[in-house]
LOZAZA-558557 format. One record per atom (N, C-alpha, C): residue in three letters; x, y, z. Coordinates in steps of 0.2 Angstrom, whole numbers, plus 5000, padded with zeros to 4 digits. Each point is the difference from the previous one (the first is absolute). Example, Ala and Ser with C-alpha at 12.3 -4.5 7.8 and 13.67 -1.06 7.14 Angstrom:
// residues 2
ALA506649725039 ALA499650065000 ALA500450065000 SER499850054996 SER500450065001 SER499650055003 
// end
This chain:
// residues 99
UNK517049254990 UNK499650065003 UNK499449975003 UNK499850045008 UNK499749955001 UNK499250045001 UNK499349974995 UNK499650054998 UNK499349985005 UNK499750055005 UNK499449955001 UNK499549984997 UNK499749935003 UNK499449984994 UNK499450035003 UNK499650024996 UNK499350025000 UNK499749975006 UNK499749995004 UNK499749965006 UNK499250004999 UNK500149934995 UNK499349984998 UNK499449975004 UNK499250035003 UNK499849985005 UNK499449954996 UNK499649975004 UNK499449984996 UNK499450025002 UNK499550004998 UNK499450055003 UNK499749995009 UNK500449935001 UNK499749995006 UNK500650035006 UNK500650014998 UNK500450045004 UNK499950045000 UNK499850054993 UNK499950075000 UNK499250015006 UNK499549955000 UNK499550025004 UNK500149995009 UNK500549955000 UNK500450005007 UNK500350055001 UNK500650044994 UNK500150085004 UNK499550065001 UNK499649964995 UNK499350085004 UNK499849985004 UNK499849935003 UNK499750005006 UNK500550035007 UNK500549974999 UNK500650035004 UNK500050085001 UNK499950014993 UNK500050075004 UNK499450045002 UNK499749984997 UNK499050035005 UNK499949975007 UNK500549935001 UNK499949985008 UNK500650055001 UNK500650015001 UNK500450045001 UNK499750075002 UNK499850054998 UNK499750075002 UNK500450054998 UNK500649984995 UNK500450044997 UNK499650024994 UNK500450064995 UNK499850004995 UNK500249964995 UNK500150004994 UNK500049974995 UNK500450014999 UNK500550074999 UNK500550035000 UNK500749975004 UNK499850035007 UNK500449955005 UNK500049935000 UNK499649974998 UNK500149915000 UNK500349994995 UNK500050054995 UNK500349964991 UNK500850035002 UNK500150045005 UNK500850034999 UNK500249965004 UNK499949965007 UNK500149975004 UNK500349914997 UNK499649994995 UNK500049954996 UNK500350004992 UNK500350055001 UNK500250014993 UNK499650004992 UNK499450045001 UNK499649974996 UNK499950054997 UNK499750024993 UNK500150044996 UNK499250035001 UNK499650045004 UNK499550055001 UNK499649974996 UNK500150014993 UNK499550024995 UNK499949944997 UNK500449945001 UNK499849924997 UNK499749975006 UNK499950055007 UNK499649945004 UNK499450055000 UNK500050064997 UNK499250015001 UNK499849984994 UNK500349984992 UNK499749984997 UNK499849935001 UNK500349975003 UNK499749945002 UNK499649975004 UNK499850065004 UNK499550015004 UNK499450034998 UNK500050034993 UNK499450014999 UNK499649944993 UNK500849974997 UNK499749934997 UNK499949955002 UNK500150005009 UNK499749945004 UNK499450035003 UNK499850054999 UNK499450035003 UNK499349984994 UNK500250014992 UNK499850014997 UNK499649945000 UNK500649944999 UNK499949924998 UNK499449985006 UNK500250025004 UNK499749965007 UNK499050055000 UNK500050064998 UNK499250034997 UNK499949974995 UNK500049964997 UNK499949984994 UNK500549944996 UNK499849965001 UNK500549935001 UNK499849954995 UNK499450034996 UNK500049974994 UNK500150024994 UNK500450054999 UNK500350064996 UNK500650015001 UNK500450024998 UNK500950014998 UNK500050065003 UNK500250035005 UNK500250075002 UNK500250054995 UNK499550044999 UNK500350064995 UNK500050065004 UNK500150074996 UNK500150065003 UNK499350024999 UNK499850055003 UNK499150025001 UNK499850034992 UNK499749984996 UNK499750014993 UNK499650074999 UNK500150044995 UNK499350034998 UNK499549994994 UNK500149904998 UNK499550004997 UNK499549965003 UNK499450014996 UNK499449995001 UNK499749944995 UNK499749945003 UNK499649954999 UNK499450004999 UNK499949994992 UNK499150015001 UNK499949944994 UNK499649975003 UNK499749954997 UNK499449994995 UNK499849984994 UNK499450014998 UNK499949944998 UNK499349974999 UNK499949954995 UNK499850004992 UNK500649995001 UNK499850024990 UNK499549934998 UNK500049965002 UNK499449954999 UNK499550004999 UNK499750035006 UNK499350005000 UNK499950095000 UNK500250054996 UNK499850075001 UNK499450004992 UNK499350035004 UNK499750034996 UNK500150034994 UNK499749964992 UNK500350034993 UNK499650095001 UNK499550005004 UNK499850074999 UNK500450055002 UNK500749995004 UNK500350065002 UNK500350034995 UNK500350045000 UNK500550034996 UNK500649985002 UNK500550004994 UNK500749995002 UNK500450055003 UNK500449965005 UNK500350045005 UNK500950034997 UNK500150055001 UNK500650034999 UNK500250035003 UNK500949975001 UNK500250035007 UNK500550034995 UNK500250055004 UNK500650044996 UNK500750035006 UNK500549985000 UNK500650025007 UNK500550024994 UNK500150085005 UNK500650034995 UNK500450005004 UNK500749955000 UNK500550025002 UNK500450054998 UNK500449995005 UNK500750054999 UNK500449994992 UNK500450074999 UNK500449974994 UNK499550004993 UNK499350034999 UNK499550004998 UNK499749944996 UNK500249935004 UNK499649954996 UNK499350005006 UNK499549964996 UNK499550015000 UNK499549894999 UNK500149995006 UNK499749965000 UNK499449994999 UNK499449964995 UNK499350004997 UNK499849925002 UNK499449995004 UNK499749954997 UNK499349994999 UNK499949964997 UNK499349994996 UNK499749955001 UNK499349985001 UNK499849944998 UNK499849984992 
// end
């Protein structure tokens, strides 16, 4: 039986078929049926060759809704008071921290 194999590309052909198809003036559509290419693994590859190359010294991820905040616990003030944060997820757990 005769099965076909997967047709493995490496990052730099998959960024040679998007340039091809943006100098091209076809859509995305017509260039991936043209080419026998499955729509939906050249746009994903086109948005994680998009992502690598904005940000080149980070690993491509999908867009985040968390929040980075920084403090210094080293040098903060003994006169403040202790900070508590409290996130209640879903499923009724209840995230608590303390200093």
């Amino acid at each position: 039986m005769n099965q076909k194999q997967p047709n493995r590309r490496t990052s730099e052909q998959w960024q040679g078929l998007i340039d091809q198809q943006r100098e091209s003036g076809v859509s995305q559509k017509a260039f991936c049926l043209s080419r026998n290419i499955c729509l939906s693994t050249f746009t994903l590859w086109k948005r994680k060759l998009r992502q690598a190359t904005e940000r080149p010294d980070q690993p491509a991820q999908p867009n985040s809704d968390w929040f980075e905040f920084k403090t210094d616990f080293h040098h903060t003030p003994s006169d403040l008071p202790p900070w508590e944060i409290e996130l209640e997820l879903p499923g009724g757990v209840t995230l608590r921290m303390r200093r």
